[in-house]
N, C-alpha and C positions, 0 to 999 in steps of 0.2 A: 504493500500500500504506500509506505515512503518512499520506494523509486518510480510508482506512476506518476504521485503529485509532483516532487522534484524534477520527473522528466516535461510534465506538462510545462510546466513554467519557468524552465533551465532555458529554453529557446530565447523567450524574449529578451530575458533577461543576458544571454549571450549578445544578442544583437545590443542594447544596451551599452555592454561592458565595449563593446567594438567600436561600434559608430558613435557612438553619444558620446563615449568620452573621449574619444579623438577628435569630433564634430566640436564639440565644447573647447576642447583646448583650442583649436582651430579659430574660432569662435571671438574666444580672448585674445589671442597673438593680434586678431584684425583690428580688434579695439582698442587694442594698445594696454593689455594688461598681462603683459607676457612676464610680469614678476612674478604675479600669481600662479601663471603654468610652471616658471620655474619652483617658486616656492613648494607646488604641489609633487612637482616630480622628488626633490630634496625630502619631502615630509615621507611619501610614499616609501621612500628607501631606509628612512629613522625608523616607522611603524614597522617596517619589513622585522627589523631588529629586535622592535622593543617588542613585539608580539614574538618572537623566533624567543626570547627569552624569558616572558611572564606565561606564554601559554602552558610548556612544560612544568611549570611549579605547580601545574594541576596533576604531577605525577604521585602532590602529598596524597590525594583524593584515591587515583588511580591505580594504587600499589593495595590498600586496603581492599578496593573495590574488588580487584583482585584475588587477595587473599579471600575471600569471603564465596567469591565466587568458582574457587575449587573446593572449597569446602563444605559447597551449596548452603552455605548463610545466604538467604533471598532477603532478608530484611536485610544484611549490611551489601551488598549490590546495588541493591534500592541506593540507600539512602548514603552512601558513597560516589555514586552514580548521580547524584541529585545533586551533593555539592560538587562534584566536577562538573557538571554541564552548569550550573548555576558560574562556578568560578569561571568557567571559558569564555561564558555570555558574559558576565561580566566585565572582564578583562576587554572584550572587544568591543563592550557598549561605550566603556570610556571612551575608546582609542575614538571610536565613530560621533561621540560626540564632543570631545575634543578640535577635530576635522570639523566636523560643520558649524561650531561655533566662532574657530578662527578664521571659516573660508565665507563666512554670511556676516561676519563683522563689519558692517559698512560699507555695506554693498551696495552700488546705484542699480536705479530699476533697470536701467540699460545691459546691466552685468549680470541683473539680479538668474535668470534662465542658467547661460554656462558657466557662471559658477556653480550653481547647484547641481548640475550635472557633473561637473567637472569636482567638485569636493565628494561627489559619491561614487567616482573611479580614482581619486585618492585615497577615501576609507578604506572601500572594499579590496581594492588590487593587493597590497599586502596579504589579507587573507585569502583571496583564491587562491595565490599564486604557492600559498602554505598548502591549500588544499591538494592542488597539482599536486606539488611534490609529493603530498603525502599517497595517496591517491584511498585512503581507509573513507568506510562511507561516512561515520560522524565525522570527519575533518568537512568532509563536501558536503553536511547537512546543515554545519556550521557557517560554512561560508553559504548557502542558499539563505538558509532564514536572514541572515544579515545584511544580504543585498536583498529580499525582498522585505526586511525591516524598512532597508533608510529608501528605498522606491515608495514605502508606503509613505513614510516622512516625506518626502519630497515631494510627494501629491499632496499631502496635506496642506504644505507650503505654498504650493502651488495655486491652492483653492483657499490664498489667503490666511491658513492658521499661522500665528505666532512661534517661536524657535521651540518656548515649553509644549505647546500643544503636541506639535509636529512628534517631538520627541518623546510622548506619551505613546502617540500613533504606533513610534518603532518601539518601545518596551513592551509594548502587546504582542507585538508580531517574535517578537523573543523570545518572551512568555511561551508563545504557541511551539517555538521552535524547544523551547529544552525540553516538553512534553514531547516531542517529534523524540527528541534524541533519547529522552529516557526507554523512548519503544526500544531504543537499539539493546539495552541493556537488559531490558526483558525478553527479548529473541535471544541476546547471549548465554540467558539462564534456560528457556528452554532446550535450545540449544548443546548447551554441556548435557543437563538432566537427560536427552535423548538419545545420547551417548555412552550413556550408564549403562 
């Protein structure tokens, strides 16, 4: 059921990640706000980093979850499993709203469109680009809810909400995503158990 919906809505959001944030960079350099492209490609490469380095500290989570789940403890998988996707989303909720508070800072209405496309292929690229590498399905479940978090922010934005609204918008869509991923760790327990 998690790889139909992902696959349904991996497309657009492909095209997205391609044309709109090239389109957008594109966009700004015309306007004369080519600091901001650079800025964003520089931020892009720090996020790469600083996510390459807080994500695995979810290995405190990850190692118990672990343990528990050869042991067929379902309560400690659970609830192991909940603070690692809780800490992952986390960690990346920041990074993402860090990014679109410095990239929506004083924005003219003129810019107001690619930048906001263009700060949601600076948030997000760090994290696919982890995803790729990794190629495990919660790495790519991670990065799906997250771009269809800040796509949902951005419409928000789009239809006039305010920065906190918008960003309400995407903790819901996060919400839904670590529910998504916690199914991964309930297949892992039946999974093992079926193997018994």
């Amino acid at each position: 059921m998690n790889a139909i919906i992902v696959t349904i809505f991996q497309r657009p959001i492909m095209l997205l990640n391609i044309f709109g944030v090239m389109g957008s960079a594109i966009w700004l350099l015309v306007i004369g706000k080519w600091a901001s492209v650079v800025n964003g490609i520089i931020a892009s490469m720090i996020g790469h980093f600083l996510l390459f380095f807080l994500l695995p500290l979810g290995f405190l989570f990850a190692a118990p979850m672990a343990w528990a789940l050869r042991r067929g403890i379902a309560i400690g998988v659970y609830f192991f499993g909940f603070l690692l996707s809780v800490y992952t989303y986390f960690v990346i909720s920041v990074w993402c709203r860090g990014v679109i508070i410095n990239s929506m800072e004083g924005v003219s209405a003129g810019a107001f469109w690619p930048m906001l496309i263009w700060s949601y292929g600076v948030a997000t690229s760090p994290l696919t680009y982890m995803a790729w590498k990794d190629k495990g399905i919660a790495a790519h479940m991670a990065a799906f809810f997250v771009q269809a978090a800040y796509i949902v922010m951005m419409v928000a934005m789009a239809f006039g909400a305010d920065l906190t609204t918008g960003a309400q918008a995407f903790y819901l869509v996060v919400i839904v995503g670590i529910f998504f991923h916690m199914q991964i760790f309930v297949e892992m327990r039946r999974a093992l158990n079926s193997t018994e």
